[in-house]
C-alpha positions as CSV (number, residue, x, y, z in Angstrom):
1,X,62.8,7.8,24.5
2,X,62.0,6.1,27.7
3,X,64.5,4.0,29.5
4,X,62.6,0.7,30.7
5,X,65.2,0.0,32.8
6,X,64.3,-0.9,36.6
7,X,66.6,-1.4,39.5
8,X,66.1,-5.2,40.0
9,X,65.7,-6.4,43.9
10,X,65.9,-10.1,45.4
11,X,64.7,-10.0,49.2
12,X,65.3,-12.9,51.3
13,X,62.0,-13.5,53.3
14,X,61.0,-16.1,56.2
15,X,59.8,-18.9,53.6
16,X,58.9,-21.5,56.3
17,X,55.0,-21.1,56.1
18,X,55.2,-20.7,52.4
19,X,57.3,-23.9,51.2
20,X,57.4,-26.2,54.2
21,X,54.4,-27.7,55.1
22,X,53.4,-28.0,51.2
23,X,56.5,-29.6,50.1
24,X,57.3,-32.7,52.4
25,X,60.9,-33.5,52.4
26,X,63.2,-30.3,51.8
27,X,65.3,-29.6,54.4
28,X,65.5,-25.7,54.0
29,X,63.5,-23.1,52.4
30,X,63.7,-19.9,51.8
31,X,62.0,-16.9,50.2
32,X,62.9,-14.7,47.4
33,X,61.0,-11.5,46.0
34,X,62.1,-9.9,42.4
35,X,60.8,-6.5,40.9
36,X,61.2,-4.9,37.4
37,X,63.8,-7.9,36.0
38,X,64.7,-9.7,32.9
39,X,66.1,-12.1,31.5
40,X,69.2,-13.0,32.7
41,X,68.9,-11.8,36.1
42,X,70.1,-14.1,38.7
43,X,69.2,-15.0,41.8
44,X,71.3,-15.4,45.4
45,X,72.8,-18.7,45.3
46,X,72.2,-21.5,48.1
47,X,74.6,-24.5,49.1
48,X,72.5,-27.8,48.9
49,X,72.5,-31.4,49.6
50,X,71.6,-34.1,46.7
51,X,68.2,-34.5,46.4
52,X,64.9,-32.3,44.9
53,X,64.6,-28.5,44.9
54,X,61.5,-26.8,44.1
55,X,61.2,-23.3,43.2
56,X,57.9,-21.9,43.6
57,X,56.2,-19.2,42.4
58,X,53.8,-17.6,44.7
59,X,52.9,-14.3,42.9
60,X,53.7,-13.3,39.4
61,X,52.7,-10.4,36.8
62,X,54.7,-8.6,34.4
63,X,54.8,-4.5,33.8
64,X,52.8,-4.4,30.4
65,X,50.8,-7.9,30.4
66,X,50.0,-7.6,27.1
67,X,53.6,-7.4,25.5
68,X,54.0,-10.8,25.0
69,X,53.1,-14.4,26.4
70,X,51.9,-14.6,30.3
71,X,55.1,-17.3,30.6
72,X,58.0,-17.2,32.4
73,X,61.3,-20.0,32.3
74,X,63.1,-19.6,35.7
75,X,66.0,-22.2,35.1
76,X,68.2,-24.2,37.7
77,X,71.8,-23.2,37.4
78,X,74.6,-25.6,39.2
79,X,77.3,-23.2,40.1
80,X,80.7,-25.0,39.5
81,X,83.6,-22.5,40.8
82,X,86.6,-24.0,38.3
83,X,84.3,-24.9,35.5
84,X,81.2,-22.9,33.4
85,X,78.0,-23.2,35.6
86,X,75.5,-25.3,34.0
87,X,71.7,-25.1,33.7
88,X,70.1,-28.6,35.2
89,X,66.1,-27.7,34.8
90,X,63.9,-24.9,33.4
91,X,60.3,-24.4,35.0
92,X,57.6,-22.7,32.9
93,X,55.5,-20.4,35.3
94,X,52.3,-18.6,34.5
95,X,52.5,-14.6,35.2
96,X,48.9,-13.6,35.0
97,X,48.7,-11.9,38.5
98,X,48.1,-14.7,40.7
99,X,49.7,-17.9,41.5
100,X,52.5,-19.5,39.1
101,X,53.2,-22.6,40.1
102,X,55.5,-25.3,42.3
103,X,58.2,-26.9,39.9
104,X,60.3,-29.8,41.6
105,X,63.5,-30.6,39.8
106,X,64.9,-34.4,41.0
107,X,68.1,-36.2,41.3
108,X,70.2,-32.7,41.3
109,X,74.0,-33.1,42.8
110,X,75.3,-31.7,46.4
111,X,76.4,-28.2,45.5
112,X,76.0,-24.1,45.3
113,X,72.8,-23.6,43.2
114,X,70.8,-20.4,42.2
115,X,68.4,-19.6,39.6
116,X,68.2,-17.6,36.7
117,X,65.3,-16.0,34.7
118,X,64.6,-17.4,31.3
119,X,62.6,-16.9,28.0
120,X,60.2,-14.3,28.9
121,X,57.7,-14.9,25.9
122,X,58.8,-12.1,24.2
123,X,58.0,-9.6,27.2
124,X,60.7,-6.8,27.2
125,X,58.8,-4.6,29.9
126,X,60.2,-6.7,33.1
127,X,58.1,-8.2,35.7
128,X,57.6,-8.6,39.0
129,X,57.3,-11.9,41.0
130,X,57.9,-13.5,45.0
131,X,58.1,-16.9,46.3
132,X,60.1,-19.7,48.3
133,X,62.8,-21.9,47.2
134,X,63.2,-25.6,48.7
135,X,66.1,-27.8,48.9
136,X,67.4,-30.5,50.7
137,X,69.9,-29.3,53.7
């Protein structure tokens, strides 16, 4: 039997070129890069002001494309330290091999944020995927 199981990585990269002049507005950016993950894998967490942050999806594809739908939900968590954190949006992102998408989720609180991958469409090979997140500072 083989184990599907990959070691999953988040990379923070230099995002600035990648989320800053296309998204007018956001403060700070940075960039993120995922390999082999599922759902329920989580990414850093970022302290923001109140405003709209945009995760964006620069580069998707999963390990077996044709194990399920070419979707993937990346969701908004709002991490509350004495409470359960709570999920504020869900982006749907095409994971063809190519571009996925820009998502910008409004009106969410001052706080610590991160995101968290979603309903894969059924996929249970993990993918792989890079881009930039954008908040207000």
């Amino acid at each position: 039997m083989h184990s599907f199981k990959r070691a999953a990585v988040v990379t923070a990269i230099s995002a600035g070129s990648l989320l800053a002049a296309a998204v007018p507005g956001l403060a700070a950016t940075f960039g993120w890069k995922m390999t082999g993950v599922h759902t329920g894998f989580t990414s850093r967490s970022w302290d923001q002001g109140a405003g709209t942050t945009s995760i964006r999806v620069n580069y998707c594809k999963f390990g077996y494309p044709g194990a399920g739908t070419p979707d993937v939900d990346l969701e908004l968590w709002y991490n509350r330290s004495l409470a359960p954190d709570y999920r504020t949006a869900v982006g749907t992102y095409a994971c063809q091999g190519g571009f996925g998408g820009d998502r910008f989720f409004g009106n969410q609180a001052a706080g610590r944020y991160y995101f968290r991958v979603g309903d894969t469409g059924g996929n249970k090979f993990g993918f792989g995927a890079h881009g930039a997140i954008g908040y207000p500072g």
